[in-house]
N, C-alpha and C positions, 0 to 999 in steps of 0.2 A: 557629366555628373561626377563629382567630387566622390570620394571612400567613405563620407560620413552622409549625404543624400542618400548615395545604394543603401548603407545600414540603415538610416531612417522609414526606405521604402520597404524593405523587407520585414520589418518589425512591426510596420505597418497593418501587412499581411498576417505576421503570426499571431501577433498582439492587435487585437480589436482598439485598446484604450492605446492608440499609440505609441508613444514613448515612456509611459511612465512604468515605472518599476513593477514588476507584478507582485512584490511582497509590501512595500511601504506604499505602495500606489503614487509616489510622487515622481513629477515628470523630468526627466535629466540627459544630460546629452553623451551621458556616457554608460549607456546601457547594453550588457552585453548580449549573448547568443542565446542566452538563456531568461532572458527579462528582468534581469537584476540589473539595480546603479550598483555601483562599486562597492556603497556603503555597505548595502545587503549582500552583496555576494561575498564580502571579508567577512562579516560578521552571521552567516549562515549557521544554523543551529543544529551543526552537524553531532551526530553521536560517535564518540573516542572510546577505547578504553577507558579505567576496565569497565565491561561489560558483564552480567551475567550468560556462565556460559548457554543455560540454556533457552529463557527468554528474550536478551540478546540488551534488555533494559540497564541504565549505568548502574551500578553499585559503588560502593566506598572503597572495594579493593577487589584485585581478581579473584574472580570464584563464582558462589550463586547467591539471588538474591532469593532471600527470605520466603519467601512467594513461592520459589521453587522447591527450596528447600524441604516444602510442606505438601504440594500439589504436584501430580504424577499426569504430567502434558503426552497426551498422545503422539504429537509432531516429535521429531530429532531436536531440531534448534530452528529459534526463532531470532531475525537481524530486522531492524526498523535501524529506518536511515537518519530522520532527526528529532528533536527534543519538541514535545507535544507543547511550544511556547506561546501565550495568547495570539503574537504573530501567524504563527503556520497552522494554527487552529482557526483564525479567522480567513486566512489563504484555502484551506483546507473544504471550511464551510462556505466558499465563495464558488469552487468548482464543482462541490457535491448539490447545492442547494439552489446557486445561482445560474445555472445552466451554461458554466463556463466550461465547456468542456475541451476549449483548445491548452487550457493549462497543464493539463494529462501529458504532453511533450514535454514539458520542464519535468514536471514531476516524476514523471516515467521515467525519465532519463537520468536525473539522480537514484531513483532507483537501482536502475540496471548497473552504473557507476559502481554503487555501494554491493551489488552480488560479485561483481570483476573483483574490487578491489578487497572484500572485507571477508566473501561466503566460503567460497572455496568448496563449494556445491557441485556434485556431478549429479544435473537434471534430466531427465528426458521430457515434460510437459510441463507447460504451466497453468495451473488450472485458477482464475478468479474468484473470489468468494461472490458466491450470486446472490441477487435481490430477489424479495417475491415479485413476480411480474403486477402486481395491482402495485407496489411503491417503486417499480421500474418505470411501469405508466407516469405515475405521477411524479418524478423526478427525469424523466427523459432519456437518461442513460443509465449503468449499471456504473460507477464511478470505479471498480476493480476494478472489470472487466477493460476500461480504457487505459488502466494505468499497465494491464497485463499484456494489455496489445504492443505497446509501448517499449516497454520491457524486454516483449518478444522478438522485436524489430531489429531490436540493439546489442542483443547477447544473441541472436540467432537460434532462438528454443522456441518450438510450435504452442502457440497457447490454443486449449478445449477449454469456449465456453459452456458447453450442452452437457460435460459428464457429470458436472454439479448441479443440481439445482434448489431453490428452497420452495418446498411443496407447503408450509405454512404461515400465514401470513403472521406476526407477532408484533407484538408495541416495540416502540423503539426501545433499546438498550440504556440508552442516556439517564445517568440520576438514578439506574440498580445495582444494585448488591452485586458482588459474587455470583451468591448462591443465584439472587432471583434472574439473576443473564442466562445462567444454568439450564433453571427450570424454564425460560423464556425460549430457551433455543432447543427443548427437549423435540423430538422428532421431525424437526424443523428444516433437515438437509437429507438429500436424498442423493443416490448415485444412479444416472440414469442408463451409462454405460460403460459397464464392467470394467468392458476389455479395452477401453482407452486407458484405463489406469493398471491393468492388473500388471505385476512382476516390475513396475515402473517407481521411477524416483519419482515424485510430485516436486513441483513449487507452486507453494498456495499463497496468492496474493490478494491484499488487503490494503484499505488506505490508514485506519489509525489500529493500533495494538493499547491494550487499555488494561483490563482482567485474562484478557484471554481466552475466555469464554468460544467466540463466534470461531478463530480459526482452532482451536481443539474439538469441538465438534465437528467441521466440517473434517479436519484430519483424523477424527475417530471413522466418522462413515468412508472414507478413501481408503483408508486402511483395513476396514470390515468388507470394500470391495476386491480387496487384491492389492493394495498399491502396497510397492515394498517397502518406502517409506516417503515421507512430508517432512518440507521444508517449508520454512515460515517467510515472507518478508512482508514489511509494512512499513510505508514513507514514513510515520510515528508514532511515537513509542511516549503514552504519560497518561495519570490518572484519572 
């Protein structure tokens, strides 16, 4: 068996659709480790400087963006890895919605990539943003939570799913305000054990960063448990 069989067979195994790219979906013979043709993986919607230093979102020049300028984040700093482009949004909603959950490996892995090369984070736990168990049910998996395992694996940092969890169940986020995610996520996160987080750095992960909304709240009650402080990352970052 030839160098390009073995890769076929093996992609095979990771990738369910075969050979075709996991962001354009089209099928190519030159697909690398990560499920990208070549096109997609040159042209990846990665996020560069400058960045806002505290949301982690691009701005026009280094500094902060606007957003922050006005809104007082509970977390330290927050890093998303690429540009929320209808591409990686429809990627995105294919592994949260479509029960593709072996795409968590890419995804996670650029992740964990982007904490190596960009965070410069001293973590002790990573903690996932969790779902209420009735829309865990119904979606099959906790779509953080895979991406924090992931994460975990590759940078060497223990992820706790159980110290977070969300005690109420609430409408989706999607198409609200600011404010009403706010008030959507008002006692909505719960800490259910202390002493996994107390005196400890957090890494709270998430799959898209939007308002900001979902991980300030969770990193208000981490840090209302003990945690000395929270750190943000999310695969993207757009409105």
């Amino acid at each position: 068996m030839d160098l390009f069989a073995i890769k076929e067979a093996i992609l095979d195994i990771l990738y369910p659709q075969n050979i075709a790219c996991i962001l354009c979906r089209q099928r190519a013979r030159d697909i690398d480790d990560k499920g990208l043709c070549r096109t997609c993986a040159s042209s990846l919607p990665l996020i560069t400087p400058p960045v806002c230093h505290k949301c982690g979102r691009p701005v026009g020049e280094e500094g902060i963006c606007i957003d922050c300028a006005y809104v007082r984040y509970h977390f330290e700093q927050a890093v998303s890895v690429l540009h929320y482009t209808p591409e990686i949004k429809q990627l995105i909603h294919r592994f949260k919605y479509g029960g593709i959950s072996y795409l968590s490996r890419t995804l996670g892995w650029w992740m964990a990539e982007a904490f190596n090369q960009r965070c410069g984070w001293d973590v002790d736990v990573i903690v996932p943003v969790p779902l209420h168990p009735r829309r865990q049910r119904q979606r099959g998996f906790n779509q953080s939570a895979l991406l924090a395992r992931e994460m975990g694996r590759y940078i060497g940092v223990a992820v706790n799913e159980r110290v977070l969890i969300r005690k109420k169940y609430t409408p989706a986020q999607a198409g609200l305000s600011k404010f009403q995610r706010m008030q959507n996520l008002q006692d909505a996160f719960e800490v259910r054990k202390p002493e996994a987080v107390r005196g400890k750095s957090v890494l709270l992960v998430d799959d898209v960063f939007t308002t900001g909304s979902t991980v300030d709240e969770c990193s208000r009650v981490l840090l209302q448990a003990g945690a000395q402080r929270v750190y943000v990352l999310t695969l993207a970052t757009g409105r």
